[in-house]
C-alpha positions as CSV (number, residue, x, y, z in Angstrom):
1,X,21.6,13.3,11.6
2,X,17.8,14.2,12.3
3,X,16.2,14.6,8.8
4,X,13.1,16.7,7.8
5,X,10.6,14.3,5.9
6,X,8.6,15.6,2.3
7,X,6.9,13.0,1.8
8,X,5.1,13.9,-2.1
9,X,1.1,13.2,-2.1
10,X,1.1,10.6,-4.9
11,X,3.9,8.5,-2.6
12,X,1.7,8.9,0.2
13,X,-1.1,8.0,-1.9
14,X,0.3,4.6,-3.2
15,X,1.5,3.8,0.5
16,X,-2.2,3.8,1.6
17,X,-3.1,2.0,-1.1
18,X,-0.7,-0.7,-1.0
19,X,-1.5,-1.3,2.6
20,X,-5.1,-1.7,2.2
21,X,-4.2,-4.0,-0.8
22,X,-2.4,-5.9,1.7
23,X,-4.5,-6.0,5.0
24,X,-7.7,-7.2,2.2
25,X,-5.0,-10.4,1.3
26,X,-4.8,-10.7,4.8
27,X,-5.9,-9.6,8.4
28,X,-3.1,-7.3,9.6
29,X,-0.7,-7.5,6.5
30,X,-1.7,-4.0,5.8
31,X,-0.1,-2.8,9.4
32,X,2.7,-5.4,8.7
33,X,3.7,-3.2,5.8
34,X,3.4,-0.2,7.2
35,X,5.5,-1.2,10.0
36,X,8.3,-2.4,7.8
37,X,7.8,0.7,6.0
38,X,8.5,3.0,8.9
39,X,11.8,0.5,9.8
40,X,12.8,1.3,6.2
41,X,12.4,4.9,6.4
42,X,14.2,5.0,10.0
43,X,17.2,3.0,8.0
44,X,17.0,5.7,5.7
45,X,17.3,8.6,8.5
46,X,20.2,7.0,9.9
47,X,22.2,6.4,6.9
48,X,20.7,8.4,3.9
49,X,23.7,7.0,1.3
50,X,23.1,3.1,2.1
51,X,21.0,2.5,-0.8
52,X,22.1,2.2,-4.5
53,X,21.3,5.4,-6.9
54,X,18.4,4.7,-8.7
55,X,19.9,3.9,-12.3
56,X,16.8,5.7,-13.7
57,X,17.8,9.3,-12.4
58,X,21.6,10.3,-13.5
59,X,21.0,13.9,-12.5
60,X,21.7,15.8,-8.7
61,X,20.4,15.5,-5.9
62,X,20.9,11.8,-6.1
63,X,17.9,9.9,-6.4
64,X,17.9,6.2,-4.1
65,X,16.1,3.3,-3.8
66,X,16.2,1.5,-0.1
67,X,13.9,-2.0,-0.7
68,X,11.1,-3.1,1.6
69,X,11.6,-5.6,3.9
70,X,9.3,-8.5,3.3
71,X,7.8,-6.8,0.4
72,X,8.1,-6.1,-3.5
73,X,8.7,-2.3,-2.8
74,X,11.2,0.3,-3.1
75,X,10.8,3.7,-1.3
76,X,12.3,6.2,-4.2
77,X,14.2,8.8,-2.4
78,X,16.5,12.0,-1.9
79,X,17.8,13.8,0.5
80,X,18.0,17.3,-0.2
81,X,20.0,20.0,2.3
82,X,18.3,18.6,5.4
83,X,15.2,16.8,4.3
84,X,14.4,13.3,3.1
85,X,12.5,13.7,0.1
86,X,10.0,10.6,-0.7
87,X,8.9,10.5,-4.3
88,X,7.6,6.7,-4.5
89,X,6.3,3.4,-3.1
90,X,7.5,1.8,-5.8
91,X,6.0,-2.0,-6.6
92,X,8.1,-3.8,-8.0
93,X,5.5,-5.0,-10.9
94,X,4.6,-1.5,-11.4
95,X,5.8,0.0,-14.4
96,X,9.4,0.4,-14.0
97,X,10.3,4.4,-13.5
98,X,6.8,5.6,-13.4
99,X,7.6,7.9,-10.5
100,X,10.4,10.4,-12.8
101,X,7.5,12.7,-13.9
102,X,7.6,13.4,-9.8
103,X,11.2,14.6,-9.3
């Protein structure tokens, strides 16, 4: 199944953010992540109900977590009809369920 991708600003936001945090720790860590960002999100294309329900969000759509590889973050997502609904780059040291005010 070919998903649409919404991808919210703030999500999009955070990505960018994390991956200059992480090419300034290191030279090229920054496209590291990214990479293993767009691995995650392909994982997440092929097989949308892999990833444990977020225990924050009870309600429907479900909401999901799939984890980084290699990294402290969770993309925070939904698919909804046909689309694959990012709400998060969620750190793991962030405060925990910051990203509910988005759904």
């Amino acid at each position: 199944m070919r998903l649409g991708r919404d991808e919210r600003r703030e999500a999009r936001d955070e990505l960018w953010e994390q991956a200059r945090y992480y090419e300034r720790q290191h030279a090229g860590l920054g496209f590291d992540f990214l990479d293993a960002v767009d691995a995650a999100i392909v994982a997440i294309e092929q097989f949308p109900d892999a990833w444990r329900p977020s225990s924050a969000w009870d309600g429907e759509p479900v909401v999901r977590v799939k984890q980084v590889d290699g990294f402290p973050v969770g993309i925070v997502y939904l698919v909804d009809d046909e689309t694959l609904v990012i709400f998060a780059y969620a750190h793991h040291r962030r405060e925990p369920n910051y990203w509910l005010d988005r759904r």
